[in-house]
Backbone as a chain_set.jsonl record, in Angstrom:
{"seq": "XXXXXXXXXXXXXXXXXXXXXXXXXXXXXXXXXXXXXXXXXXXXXXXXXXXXXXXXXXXXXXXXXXXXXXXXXXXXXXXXXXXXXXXXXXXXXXXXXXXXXXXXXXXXXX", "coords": {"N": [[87.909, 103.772, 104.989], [89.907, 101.707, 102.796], [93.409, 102.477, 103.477], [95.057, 101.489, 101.129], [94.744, 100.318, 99.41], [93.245, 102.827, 97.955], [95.908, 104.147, 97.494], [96.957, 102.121, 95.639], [95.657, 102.809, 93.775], [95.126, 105.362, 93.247], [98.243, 105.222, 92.078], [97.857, 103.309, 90.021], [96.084, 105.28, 88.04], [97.943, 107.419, 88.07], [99.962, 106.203, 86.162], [98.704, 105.658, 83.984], [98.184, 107.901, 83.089], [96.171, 109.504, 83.706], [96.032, 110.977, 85.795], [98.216, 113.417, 86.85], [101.778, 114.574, 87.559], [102.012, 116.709, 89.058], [99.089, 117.053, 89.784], [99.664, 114.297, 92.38], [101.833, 114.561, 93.23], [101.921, 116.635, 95.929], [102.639, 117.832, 98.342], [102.593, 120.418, 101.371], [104.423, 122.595, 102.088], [104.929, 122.526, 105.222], [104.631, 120.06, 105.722], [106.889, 118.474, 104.563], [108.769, 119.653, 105.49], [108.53, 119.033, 108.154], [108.702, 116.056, 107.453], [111.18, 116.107, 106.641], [113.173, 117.142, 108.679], [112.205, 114.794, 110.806], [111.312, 113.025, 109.757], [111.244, 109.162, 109.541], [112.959, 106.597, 108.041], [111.626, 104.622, 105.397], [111.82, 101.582, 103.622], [111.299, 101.781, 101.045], [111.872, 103.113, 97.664], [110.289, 105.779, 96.45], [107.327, 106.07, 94.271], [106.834, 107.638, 92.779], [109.023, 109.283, 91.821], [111.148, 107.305, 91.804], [113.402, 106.709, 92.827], [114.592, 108.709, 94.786], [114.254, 107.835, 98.66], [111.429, 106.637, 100.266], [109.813, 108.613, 103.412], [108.454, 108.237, 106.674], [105.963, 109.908, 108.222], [104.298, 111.198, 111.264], [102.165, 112.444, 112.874], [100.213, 113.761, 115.137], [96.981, 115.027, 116.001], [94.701, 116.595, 117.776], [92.454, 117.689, 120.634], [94.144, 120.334, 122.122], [96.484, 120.177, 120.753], [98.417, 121.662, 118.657], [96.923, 123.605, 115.96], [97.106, 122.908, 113.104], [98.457, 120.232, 113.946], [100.778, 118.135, 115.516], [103.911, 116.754, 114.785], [105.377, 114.25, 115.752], [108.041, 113.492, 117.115], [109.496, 111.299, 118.313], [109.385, 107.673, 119.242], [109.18, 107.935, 122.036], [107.981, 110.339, 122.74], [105.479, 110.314, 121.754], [104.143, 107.625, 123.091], [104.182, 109.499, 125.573], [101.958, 111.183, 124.741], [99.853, 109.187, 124.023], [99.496, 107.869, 126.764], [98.358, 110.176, 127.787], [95.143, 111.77, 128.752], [94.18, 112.962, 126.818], [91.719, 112.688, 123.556], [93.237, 111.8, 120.805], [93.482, 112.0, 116.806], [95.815, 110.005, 114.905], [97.766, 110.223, 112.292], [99.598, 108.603, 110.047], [101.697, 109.489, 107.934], [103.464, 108.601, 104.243], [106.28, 109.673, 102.609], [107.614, 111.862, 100.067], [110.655, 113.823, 100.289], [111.641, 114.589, 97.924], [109.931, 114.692, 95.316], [108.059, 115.419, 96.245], [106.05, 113.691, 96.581], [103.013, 111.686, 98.77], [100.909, 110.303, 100.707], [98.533, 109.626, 102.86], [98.695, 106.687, 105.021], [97.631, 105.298, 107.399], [95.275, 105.908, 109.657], [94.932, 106.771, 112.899], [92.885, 105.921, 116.093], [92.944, 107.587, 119.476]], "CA": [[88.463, 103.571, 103.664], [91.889, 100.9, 102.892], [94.304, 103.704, 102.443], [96.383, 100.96, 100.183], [93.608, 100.602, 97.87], [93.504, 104.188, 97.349], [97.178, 104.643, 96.811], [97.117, 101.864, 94.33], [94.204, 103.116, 92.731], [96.173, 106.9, 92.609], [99.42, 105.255, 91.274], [97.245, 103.228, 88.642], [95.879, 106.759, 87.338], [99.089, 108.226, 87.58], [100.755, 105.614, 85.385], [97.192, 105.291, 82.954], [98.15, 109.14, 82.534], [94.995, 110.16, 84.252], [96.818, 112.491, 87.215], [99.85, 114.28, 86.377], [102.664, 114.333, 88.634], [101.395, 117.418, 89.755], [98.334, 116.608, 90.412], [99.749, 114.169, 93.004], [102.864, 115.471, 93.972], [101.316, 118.275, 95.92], [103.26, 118.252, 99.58], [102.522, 121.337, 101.461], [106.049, 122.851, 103.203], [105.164, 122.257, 106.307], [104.597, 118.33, 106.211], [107.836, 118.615, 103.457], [109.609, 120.455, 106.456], [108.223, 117.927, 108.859], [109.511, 114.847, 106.875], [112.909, 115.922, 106.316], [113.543, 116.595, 109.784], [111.618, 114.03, 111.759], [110.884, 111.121, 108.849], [111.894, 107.844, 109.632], [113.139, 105.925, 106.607], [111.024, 103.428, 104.752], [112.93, 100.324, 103.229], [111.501, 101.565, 99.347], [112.228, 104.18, 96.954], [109.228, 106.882, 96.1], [106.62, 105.061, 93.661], [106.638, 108.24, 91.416], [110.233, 109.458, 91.066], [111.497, 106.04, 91.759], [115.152, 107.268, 92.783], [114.542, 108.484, 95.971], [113.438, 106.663, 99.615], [110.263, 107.303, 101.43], [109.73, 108.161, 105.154], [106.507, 107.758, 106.909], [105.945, 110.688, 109.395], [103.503, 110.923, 112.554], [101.399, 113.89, 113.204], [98.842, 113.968, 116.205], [95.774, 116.282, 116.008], [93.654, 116.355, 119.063], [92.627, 118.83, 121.583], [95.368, 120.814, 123.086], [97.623, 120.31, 120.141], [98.302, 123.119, 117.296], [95.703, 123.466, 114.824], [97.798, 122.23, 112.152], [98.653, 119.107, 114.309], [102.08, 117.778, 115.816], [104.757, 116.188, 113.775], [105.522, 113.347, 116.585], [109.758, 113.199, 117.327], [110.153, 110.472, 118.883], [108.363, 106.792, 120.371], [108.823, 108.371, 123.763], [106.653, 111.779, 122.851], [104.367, 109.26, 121.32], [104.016, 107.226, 124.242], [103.711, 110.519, 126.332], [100.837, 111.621, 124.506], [98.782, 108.28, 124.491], [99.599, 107.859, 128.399], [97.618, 111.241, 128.32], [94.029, 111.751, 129.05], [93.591, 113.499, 125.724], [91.854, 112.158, 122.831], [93.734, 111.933, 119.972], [93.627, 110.891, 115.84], [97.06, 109.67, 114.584], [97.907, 110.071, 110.871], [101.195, 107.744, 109.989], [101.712, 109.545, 105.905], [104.523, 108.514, 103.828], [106.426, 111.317, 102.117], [109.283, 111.812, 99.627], [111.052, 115.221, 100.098], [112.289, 115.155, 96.649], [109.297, 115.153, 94.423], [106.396, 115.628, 97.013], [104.155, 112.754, 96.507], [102.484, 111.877, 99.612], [100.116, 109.331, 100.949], [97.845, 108.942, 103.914], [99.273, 105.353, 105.654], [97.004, 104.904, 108.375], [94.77, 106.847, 110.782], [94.69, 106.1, 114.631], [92.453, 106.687, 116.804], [93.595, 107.06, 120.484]], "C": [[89.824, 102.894, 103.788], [92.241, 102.208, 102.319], [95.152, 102.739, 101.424], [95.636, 100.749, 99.097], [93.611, 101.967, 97.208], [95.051, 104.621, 97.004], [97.491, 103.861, 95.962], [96.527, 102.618, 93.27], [94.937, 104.557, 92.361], [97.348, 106.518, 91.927], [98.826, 104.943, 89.878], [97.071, 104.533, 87.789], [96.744, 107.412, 87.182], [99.778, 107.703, 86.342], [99.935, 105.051, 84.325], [97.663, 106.859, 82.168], [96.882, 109.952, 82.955], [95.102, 111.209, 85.35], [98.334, 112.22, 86.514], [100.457, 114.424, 87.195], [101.835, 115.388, 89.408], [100.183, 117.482, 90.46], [98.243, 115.761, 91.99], [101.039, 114.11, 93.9], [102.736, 116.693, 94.794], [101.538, 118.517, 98.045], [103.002, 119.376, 100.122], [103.882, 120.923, 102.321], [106.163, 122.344, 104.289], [105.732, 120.436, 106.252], [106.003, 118.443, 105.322], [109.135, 119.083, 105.084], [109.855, 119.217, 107.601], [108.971, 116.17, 108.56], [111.036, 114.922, 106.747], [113.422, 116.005, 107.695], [112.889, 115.807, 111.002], [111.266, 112.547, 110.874], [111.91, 110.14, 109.185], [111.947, 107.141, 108.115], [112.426, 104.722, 106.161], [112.385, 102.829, 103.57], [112.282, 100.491, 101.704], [111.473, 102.691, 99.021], [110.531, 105.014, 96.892], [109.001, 106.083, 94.82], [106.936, 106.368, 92.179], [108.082, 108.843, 90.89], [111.274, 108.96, 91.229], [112.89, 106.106, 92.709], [115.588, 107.756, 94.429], [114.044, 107.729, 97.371], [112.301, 107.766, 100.27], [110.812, 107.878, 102.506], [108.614, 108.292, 105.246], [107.306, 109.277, 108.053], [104.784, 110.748, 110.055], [102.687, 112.302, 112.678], [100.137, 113.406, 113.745], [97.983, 115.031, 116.096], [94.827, 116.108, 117.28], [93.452, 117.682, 120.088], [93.773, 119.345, 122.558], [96.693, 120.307, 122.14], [97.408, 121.298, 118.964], [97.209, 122.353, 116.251], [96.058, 122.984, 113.949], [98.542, 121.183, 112.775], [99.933, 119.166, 114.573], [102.617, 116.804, 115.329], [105.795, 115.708, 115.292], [107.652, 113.159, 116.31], [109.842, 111.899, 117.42], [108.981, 108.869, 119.329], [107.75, 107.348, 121.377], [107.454, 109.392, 123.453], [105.707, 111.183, 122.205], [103.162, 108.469, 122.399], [103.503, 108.505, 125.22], [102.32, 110.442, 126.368], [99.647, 110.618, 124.558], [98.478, 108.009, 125.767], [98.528, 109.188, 128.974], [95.825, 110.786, 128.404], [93.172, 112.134, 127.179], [93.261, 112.622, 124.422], [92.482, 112.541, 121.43], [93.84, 111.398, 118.74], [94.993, 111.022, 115.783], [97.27, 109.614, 113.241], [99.504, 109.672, 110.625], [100.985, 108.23, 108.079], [103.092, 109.232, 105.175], [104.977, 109.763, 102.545], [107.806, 111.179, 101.089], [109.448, 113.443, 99.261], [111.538, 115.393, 98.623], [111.107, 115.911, 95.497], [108.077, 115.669, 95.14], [105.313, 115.172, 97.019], [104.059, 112.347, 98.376], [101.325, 111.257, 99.907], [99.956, 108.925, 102.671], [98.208, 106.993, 103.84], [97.726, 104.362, 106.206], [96.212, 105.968, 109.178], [94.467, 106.084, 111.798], [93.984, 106.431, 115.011], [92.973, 106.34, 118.728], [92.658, 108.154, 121.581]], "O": [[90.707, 103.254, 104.566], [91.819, 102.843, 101.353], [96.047, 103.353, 100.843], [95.966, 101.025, 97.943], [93.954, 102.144, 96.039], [95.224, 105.506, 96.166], [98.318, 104.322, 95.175], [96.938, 102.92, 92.15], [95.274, 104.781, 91.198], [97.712, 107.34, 91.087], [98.969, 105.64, 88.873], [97.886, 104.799, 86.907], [96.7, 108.173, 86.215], [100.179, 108.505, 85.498], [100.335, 104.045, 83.739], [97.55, 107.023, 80.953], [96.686, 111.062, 82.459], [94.296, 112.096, 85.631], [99.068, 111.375, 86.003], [99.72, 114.477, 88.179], [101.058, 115.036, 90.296], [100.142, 117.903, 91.616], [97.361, 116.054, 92.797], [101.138, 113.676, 95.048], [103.337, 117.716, 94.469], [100.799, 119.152, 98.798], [103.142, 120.093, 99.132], [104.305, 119.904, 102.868], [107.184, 121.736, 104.613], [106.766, 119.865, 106.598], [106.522, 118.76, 106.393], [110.225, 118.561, 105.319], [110.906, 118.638, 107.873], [109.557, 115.419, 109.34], [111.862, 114.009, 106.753], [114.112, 115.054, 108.063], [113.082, 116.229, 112.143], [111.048, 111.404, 111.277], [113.132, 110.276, 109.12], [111.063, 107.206, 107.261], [112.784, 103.691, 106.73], [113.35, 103.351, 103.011], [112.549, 99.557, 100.949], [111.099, 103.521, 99.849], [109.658, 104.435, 97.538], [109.922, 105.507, 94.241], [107.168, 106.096, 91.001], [108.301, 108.895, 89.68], [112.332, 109.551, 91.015], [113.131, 105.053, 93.3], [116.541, 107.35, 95.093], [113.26, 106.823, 97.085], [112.271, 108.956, 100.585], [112.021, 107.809, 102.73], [107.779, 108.441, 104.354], [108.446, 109.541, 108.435], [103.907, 110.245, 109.353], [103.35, 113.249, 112.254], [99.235, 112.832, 113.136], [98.539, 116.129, 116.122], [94.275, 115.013, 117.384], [94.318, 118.548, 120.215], [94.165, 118.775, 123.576], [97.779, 120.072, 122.671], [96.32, 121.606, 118.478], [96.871, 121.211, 115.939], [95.163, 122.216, 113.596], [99.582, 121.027, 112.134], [100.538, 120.099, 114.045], [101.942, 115.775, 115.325], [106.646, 116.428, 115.814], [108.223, 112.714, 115.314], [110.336, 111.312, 116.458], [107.83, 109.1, 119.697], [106.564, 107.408, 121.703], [106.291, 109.237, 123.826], [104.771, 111.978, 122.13], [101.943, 108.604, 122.502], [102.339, 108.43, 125.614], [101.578, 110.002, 127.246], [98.569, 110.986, 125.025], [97.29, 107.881, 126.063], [98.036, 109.275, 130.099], [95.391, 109.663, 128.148], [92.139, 111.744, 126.634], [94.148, 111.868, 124.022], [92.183, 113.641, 120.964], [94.266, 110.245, 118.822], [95.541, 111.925, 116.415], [96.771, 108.555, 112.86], [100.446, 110.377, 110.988], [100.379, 107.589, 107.22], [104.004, 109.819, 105.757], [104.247, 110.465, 101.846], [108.805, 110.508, 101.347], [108.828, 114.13, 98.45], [111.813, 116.538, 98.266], [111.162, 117.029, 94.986], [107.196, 116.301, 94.558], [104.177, 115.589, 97.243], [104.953, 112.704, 99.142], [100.422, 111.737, 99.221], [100.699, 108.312, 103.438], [98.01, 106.249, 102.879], [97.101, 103.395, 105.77], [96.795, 107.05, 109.254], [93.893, 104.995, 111.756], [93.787, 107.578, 114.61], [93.265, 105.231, 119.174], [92.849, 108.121, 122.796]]}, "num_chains": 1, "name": "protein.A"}
């Protein structure tokens, strides 16, 4: 699936009035936790409460990482983990700690 199709296609409906902020404002803590200290900054504001900036954050899932996946620090521990044997997907989501919208980027596979 294009994830950019689908996040137009969710803003359209948001801004048709068809989803309610809530509806897609719906961050759980962790990734919320995850973004504020580990998000890298995207160069545009949050689509739904305009005012603040994105970040994109990283989280690996694969065997031999927590069940609720790892929220990636750094290139290097990036690098680590592909250098490994293990396979691994990659989810790159962009996030805004303020209001909690939230959008699948990309998925890797590695």
């Amino acid at each position: 699936m294009e994830h950019a199709l689908l996040r137009h296609q969710t803003l359209d409906d948001f801004r048709r009035g068809r989803l309610t902020k809530k509806d897609i404002c719906d961050a759980s803590s962790e990734l919320l936790r995850v973004a504020s200290a580990l998000g890298d900054p995207l160069d545009q504001n949050c689509p739904i409460c305009t005012d603040h900036p994105l970040v994109v954050v990283s989280f690996a899932f694969g065997k031999g990482l927590p069940k609720g996946g790892r929220g990636i620090s750094s290139p290097q521990e990036l690098a680590r983990l592909k250098d490994s044997t293990m396979e691994m997907d990659l989810y790159l989501v962009e996030v805004c700690t303020e209001c909690s919208w939230n959008h699948l980027i990309r998925k890797l596979i590695y």
